[in-house]
ROMI-989251 format. One record per residue (C-alpha): residue number from 1; x, y, z; chain. Coordinates in pm, whole numbers, plus 32768, in hexadecimal, padded with zeros to 4 digits. Example, Ala and Ser with C-alpha at 12.3 -4.5 7.8 and 13.67 -1.06 7.14 Angstrom:
% residues 2
k | px | py | pz | c
1 | 84CE | 7E3E | 830C | A
2 | 8557 | 7F96 | 82CA | A
END
This chain:
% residues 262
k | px | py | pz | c
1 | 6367 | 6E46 | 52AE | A
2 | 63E2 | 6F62 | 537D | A
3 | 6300 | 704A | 52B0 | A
4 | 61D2 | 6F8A | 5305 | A
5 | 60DB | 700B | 5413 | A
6 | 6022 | 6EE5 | 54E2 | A
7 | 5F48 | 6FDF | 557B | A
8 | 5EC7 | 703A | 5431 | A
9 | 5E72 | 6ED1 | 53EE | A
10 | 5DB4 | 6E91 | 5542 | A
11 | 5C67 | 6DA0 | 553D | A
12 | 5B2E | 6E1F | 54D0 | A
13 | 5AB6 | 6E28 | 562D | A
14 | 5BC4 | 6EE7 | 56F7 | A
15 | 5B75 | 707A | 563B | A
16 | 5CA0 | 717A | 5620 | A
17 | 5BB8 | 721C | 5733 | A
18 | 5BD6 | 7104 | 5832 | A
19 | 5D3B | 70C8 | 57FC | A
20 | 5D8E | 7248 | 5836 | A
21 | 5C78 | 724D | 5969 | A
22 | 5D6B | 7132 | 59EB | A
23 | 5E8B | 71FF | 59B2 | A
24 | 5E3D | 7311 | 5A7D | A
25 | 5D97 | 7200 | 5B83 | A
26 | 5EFB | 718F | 5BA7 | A
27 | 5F6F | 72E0 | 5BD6 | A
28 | 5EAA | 7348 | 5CF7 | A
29 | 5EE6 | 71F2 | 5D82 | A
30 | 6037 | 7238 | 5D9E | A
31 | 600C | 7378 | 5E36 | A
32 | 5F0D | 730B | 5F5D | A
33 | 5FF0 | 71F8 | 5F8B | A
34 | 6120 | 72B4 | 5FF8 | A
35 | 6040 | 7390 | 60B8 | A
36 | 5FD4 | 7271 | 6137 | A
37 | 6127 | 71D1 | 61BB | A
38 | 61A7 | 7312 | 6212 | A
39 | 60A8 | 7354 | 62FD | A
40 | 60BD | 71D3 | 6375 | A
41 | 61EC | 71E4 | 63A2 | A
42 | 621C | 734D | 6464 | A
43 | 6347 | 737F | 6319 | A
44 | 62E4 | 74E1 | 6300 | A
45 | 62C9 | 7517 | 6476 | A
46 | 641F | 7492 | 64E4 | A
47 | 64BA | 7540 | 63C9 | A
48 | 644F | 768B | 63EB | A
49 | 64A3 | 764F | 659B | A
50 | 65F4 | 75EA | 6538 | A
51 | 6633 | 7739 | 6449 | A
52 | 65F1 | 77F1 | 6584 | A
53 | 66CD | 774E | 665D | A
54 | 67CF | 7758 | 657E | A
55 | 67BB | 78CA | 655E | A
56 | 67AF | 78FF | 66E4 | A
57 | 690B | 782A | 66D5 | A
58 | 69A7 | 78B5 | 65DF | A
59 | 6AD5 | 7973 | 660F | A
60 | 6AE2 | 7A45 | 64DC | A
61 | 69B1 | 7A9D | 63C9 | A
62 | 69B8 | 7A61 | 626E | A
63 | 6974 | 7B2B | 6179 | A
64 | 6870 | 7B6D | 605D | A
65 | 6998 | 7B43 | 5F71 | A
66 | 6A22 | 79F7 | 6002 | A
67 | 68C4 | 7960 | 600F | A
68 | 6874 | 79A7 | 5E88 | A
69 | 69E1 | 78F2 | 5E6B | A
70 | 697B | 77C9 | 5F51 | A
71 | 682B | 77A8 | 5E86 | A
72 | 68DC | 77C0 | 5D1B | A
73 | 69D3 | 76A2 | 5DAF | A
74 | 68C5 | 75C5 | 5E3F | A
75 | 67FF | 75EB | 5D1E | A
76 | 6930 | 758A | 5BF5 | A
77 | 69EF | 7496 | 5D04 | A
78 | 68E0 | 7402 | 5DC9 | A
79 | 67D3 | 73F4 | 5CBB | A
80 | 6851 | 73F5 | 5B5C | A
81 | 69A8 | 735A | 5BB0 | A
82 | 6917 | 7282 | 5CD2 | A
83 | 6A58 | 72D1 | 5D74 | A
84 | 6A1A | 7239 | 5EFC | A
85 | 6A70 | 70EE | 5E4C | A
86 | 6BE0 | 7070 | 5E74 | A
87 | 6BF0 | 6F65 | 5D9D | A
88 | 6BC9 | 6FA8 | 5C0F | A
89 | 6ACF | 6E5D | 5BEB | A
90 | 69F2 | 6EE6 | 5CAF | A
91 | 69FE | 7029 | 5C67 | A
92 | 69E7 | 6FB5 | 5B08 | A
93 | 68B9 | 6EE4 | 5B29 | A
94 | 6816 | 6FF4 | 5C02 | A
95 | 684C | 70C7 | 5AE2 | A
96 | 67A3 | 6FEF | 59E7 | A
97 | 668C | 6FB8 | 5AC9 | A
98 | 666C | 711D | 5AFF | A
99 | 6660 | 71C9 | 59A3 | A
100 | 6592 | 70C6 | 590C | A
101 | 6464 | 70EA | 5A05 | A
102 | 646B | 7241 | 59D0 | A
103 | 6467 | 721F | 5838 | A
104 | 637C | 70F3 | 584D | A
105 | 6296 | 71E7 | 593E | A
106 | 629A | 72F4 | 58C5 | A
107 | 6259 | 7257 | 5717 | A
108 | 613B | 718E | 57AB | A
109 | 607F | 72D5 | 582D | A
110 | 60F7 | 7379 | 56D0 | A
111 | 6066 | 726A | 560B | A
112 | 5F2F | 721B | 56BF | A
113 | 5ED2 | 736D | 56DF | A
114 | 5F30 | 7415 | 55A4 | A
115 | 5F6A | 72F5 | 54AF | A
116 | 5E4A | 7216 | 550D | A
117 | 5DEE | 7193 | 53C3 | A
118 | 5E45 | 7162 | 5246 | A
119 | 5DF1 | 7297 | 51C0 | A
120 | 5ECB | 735F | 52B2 | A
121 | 6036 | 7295 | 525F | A
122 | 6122 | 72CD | 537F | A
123 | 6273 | 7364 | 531B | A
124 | 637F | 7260 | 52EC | A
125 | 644C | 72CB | 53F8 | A
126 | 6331 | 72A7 | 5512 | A
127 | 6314 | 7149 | 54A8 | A
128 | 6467 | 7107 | 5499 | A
129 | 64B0 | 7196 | 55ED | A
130 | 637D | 70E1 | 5693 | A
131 | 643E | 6F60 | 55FD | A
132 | 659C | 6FC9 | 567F | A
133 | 64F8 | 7032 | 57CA | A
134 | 644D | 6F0C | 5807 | A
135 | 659D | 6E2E | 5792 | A
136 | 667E | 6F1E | 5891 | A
137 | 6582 | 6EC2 | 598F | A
138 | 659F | 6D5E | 593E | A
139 | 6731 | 6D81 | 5908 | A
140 | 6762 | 6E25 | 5A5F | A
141 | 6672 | 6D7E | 5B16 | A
142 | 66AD | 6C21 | 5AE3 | A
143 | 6835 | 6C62 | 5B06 | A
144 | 67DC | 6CFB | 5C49 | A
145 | 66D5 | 6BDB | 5CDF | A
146 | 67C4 | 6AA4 | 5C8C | A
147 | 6902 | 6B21 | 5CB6 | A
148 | 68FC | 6C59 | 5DB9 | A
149 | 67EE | 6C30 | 5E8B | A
150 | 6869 | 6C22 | 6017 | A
151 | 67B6 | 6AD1 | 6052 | A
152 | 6841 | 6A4E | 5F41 | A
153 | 698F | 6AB2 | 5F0F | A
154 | 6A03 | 6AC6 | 6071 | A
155 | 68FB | 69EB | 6134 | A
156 | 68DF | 68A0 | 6036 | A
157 | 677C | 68C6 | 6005 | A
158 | 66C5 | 685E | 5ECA | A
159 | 668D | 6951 | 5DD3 | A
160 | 6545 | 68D6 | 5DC5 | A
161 | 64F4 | 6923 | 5F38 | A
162 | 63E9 | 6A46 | 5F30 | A
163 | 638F | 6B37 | 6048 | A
164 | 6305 | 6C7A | 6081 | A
165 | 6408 | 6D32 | 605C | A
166 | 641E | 6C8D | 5EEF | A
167 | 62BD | 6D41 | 5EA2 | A
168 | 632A | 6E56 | 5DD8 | A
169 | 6476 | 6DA5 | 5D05 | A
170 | 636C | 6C97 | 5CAA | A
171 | 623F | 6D3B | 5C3C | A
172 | 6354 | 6E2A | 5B74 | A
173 | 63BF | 6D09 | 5AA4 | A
174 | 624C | 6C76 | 5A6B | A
175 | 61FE | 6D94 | 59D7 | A
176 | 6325 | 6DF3 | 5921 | A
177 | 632C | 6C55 | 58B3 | A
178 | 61BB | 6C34 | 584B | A
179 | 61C8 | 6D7C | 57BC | A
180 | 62CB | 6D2B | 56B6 | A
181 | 625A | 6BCC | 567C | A
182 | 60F5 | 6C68 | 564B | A
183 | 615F | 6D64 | 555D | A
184 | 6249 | 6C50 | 5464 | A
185 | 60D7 | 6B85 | 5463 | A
186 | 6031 | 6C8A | 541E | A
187 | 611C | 6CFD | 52E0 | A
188 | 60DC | 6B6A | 5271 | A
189 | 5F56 | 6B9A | 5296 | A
190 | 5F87 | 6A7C | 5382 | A
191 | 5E2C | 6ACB | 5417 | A
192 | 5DDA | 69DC | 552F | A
193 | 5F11 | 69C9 | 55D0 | A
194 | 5F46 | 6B65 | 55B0 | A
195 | 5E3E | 6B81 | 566D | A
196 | 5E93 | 6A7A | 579B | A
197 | 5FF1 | 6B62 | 5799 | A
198 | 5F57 | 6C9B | 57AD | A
199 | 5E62 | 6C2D | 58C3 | A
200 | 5FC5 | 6BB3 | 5959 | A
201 | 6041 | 6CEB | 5912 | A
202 | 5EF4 | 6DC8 | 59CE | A
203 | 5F02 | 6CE7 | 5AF8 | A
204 | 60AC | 6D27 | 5B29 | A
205 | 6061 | 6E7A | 5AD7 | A
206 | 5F37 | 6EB7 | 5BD0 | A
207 | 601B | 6E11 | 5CF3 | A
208 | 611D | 6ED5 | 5CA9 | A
209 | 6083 | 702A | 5CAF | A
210 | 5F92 | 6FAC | 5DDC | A
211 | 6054 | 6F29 | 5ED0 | A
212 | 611F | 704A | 5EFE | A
213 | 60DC | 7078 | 6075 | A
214 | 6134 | 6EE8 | 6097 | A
215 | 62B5 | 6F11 | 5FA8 | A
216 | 63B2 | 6FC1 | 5F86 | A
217 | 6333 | 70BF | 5E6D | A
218 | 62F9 | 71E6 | 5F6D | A
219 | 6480 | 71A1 | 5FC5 | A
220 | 64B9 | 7241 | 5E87 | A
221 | 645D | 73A4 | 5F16 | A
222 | 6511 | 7393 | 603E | A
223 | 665C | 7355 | 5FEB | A
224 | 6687 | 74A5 | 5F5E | A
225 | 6611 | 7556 | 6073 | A
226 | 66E5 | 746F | 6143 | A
227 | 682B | 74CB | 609D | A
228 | 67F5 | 75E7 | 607C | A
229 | 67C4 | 7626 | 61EA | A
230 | 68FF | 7561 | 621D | A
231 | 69AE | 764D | 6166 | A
232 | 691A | 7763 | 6209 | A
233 | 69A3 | 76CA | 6353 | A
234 | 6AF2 | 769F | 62EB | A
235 | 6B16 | 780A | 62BD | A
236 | 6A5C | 788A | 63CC | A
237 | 6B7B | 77EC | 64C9 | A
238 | 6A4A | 76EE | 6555 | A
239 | 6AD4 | 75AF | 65F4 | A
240 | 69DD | 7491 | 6609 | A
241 | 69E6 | 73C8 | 6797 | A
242 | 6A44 | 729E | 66FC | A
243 | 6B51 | 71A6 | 6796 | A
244 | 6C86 | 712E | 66E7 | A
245 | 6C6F | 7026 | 65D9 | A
246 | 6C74 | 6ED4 | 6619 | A
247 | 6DBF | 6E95 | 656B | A
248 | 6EA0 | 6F70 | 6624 | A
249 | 6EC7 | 6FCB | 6797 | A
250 | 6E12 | 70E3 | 6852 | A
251 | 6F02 | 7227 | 6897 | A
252 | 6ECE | 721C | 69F7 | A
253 | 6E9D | 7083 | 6A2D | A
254 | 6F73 | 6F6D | 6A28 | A
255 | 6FD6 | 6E69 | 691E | A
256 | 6EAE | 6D80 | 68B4 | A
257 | 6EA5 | 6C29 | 6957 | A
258 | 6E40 | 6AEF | 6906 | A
259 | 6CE4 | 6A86 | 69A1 | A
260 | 6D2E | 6991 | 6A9B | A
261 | 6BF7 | 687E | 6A8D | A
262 | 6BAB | 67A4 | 6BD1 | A
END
């Protein structure tokens, strides 16, 4: 089964053309969405307003060499690693998530695009790689939404209780779902029912890729730049104007109090 190529074996109506159109549809949806929110949202604006008032406060400048070490560490600790979790679950299940979008991402543009039918097999281990990304996904992400998730873990919410903020986790497991349930009918020549899943499967798909200005897909590019920015400000000597935590007096206040209620 984990040979087998479901885009090879699409209906006689959908052509390797339209499929590979949609691919690249997808693509530039993606792109002009997170244009999109960044420009909603002022991201790149603040950002780049911030790097220059952390260089006016800085006390000492870093250097070309300490900045190539800052990247290589945000890149292996904070990407690869996903290191900014503390707790091995999640960091685990963030993991899982992680790598298999990226194999089940970038096999589907490999096998639409250059493996689109029959007579052009797809190597073994593209096919292979596009199953186990889609089970990661499924792995990771459905560990994450009913055991991890803030609202449900810490608040006593359902884990059935769907907002927004949900948007991108959910349309990620659609299509990661449908896509593997699609592709097990279509190795049975289940016909009918293949092809309710793989509409399933386009619709999840489409939301996911199109609503990036709406989820949390564009937060996927920031927090890079974010750490490592954070990083940079660590070593520059810049001190955020933030006031003490919550859980522990300020240096220059008294102990906390009670709030007295009338």
């Amino acid at each position: 089964m984990f040979t087998f190529n479901p885009f090879a074996a699409l209906p006689a109506w959908i052509t390797p053309a339209a499929m590979q159109v949609y691919v690249v549809v997808m693509f530039l949806a993606v792109v002009v969405g997170t244009v999109a929110d960044m420009l909603h949202k002022k991201s790149a604006t603040y950002f780049f307003k911030h790097r220059e008032t952390v260089a006016r406060r800085a006390t000492r400048e870093v250097t070309g060499g300490e900045k190539i070490a800052f990247a290589i560490h945000t890149v292996v600790v904070t990407g690869l690693a996903a290191g900014e979790f503390h707790t091995s679950a999640r960091r685990i299940s963030h993991l899982l998530t992680m790598y298999g979008f990226i194999f089940y991402v970038v096999t589907t543009a490999l096998l639409v695009l250059a493996y689109p039918t029959t007579s052009t097999a797809a190597p073994a281990i593209v096919t292979g790689l596009w199953y186990l990304g889609a089970a990661l996904i499924c792995v990771g992400g459905y560990w994450f939404w009913f055991t991890m998730r803030v609202d449900v873990a810490a608040e006593g919410h359902s884990p059935f209780r769907l907002v927004r903020a949900d948007l991108f986790i959910v349309s990620l497991l659609a299509s990661a779902t449908f896509a593997l349930v699609w592709a097990r009918l279509e190795a049975l020549d289940v016909a009918v029912w293949g092809h309710v899943c793989f509409a399933l499967y386009l619709l999840a798909t489409t939301v996911l890729f199109g609503s990036v200005p709406w989820s949390k897909f564009a937060h996927m590019f920031y927090k890079p730049a974010a750490a490592f920015q954070k990083r940079i400000e660590q070593a520059n000597g810049y001190r955020r104007n933030l006031p003490a935590p919550a859980d522990r007096p300020a240096t220059l206040g008294t102990a906390r109090r009670p709030p007295r209620h009338y």
